[in-house]
C-alpha positions in Angstrom: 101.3 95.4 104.7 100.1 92.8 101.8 101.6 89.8 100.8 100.8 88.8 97.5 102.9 86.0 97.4 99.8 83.6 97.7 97.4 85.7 94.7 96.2 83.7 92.2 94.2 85.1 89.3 92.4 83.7 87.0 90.9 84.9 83.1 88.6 83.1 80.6 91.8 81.2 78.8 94.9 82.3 81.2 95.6 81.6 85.1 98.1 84.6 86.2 100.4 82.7 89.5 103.3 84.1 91.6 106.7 83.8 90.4 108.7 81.1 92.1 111.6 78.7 91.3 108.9 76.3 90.2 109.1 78.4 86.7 112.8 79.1 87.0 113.2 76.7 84.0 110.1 78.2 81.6 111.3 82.0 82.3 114.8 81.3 81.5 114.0 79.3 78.1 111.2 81.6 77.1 112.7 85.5 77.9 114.7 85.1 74.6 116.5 88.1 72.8 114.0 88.1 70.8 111.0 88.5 73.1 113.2 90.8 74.9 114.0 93.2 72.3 112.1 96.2 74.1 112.5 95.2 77.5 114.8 97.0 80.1 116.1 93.6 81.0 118.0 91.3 78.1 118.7 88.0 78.8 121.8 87.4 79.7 122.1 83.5 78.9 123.2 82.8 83.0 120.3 80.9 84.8 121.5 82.6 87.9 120.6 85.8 86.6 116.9 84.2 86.6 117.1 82.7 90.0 118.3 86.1 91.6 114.8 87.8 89.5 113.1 85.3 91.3 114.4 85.7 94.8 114.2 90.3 93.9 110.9 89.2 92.8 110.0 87.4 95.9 111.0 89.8 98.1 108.5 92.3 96.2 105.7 90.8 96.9 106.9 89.7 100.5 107.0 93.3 101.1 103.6 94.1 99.8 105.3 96.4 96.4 104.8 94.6 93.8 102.9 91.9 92.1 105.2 89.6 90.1 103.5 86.8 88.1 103.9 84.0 85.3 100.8 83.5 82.9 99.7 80.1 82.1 97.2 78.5 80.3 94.2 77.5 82.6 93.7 74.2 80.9 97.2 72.9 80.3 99.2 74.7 82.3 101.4 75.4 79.8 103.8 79.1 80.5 102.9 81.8 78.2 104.6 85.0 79.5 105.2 87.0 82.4 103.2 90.3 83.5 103.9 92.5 86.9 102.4 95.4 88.3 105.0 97.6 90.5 105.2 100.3 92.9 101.4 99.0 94.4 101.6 101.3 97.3 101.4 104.3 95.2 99.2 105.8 93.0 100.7 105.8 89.8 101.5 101.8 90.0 103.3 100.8 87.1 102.7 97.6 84.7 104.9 95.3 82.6 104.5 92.3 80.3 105.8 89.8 78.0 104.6 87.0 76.4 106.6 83.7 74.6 106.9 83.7 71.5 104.3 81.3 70.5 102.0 83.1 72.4 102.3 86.3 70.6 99.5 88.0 69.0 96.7 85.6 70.4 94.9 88.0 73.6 97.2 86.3 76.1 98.5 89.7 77.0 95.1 91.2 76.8 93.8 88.5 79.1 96.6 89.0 81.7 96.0 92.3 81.6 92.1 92.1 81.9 93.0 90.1 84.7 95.4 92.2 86.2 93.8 95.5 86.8 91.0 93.9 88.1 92.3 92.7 90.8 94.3 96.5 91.1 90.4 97.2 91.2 89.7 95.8 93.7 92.6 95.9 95.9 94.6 98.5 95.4 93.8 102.6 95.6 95.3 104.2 92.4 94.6 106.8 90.0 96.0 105.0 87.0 98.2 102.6 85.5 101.8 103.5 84.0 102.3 101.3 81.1 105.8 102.2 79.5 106.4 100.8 76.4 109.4 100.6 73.3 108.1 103.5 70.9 108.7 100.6 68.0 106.9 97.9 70.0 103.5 98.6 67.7 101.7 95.4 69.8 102.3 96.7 73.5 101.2 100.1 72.2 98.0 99.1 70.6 97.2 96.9 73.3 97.5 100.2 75.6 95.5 101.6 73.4 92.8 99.1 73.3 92.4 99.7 77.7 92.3 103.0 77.3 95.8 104.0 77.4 96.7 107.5 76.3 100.3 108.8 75.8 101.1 110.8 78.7 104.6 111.6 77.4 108.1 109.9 75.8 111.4 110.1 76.6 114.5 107.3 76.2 115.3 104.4 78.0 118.6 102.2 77.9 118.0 98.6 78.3 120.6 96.3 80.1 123.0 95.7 77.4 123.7 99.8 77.1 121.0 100.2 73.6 118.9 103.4 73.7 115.6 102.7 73.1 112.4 105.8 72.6 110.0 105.4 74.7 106.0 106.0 75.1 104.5 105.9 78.6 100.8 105.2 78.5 98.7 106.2 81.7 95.6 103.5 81.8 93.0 105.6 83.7 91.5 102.8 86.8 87.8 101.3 86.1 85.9 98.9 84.4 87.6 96.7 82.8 84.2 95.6 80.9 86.4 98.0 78.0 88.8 95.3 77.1 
């Protein structure tokens, strides 16, 4: 079975690493309410709650399920968001991102993304991504859209702090990525 604690991957402006405690500080600061409003997961203000992300997260990729990484600039270094691709094993893997606040609106995410399924080209045998996304959360949604997302259905989620949320699950068919 893979371990993809040790992938590295790399786009024109973005380098996509591993999570680790050596960004226990950035994810904590940067998953703010704010950035988090149509996540699953809300911040819960506890850096332990980070930590024990990182050692789930850890585990993931130890096992060979899921890809869990940080995006950072490639130049500075600097920590931009956070993007995962779970369930690797099957073939409807499923992918997630966020990006910090500054970041917002300026192709990190589609860079990551770029990034991100094609190395699921290369490595992984899939039919599709499952992008599930906040019905309200216009960006994620056009940026779906722009990889050739289509809605495959909707439905409700609730998010860690009990809020129902609609949701839109995109399926992003496998293949060039030369579309982004």
């Amino acid at each position: 079975m893979p371990n993809y604690c040790c992938t590295t991957l790399f786009a024109e402006h973005v380098t996509l690493k591993p999570v680790s405690s050596a960004y226990e500080t950035e994810l904590f600061r940067e998953l703010t309410a704010e950035v988090a409003r149509y996540l699953v997961f809300q911040p819960t203000g506890d850096i332990d709650d980070t930590r024990d992300f990182i050692a789930r997260s850890r585990m993931e990729m130890d096992q060979g399920t899921a890809i869990k990484m940080v995006i950072l600039d490639r130049v500075s270094g600097a920590f931009l968001g956070y993007i995962n691709l779970r369930s690797v094993d099957t073939r409807e893997p499923g992918v997630g991102i966020w990006i910090a606040k500054p970041h917002q609106g300026k192709g990190v995410g589609k860079q990551a993304l770029r990034a991100m399924m094609t190395w699921a080209d290369q490595n992984l045998s899939y039919d599709f991504l499952r992008y599930p996304v906040a019905a309200e959360n216009i960006l994620s949604r056009r940026l779906a859209e722009s990889l050739g997302g289509v809605v495959a259905g909707t439905g409700t989620f609730r998010n860690t702090n009990g809020e129902e949320l609609e949701e839109v699950e995109y399926r992003i068919p496998k293949g060039p990525v030369d579309r982004l």
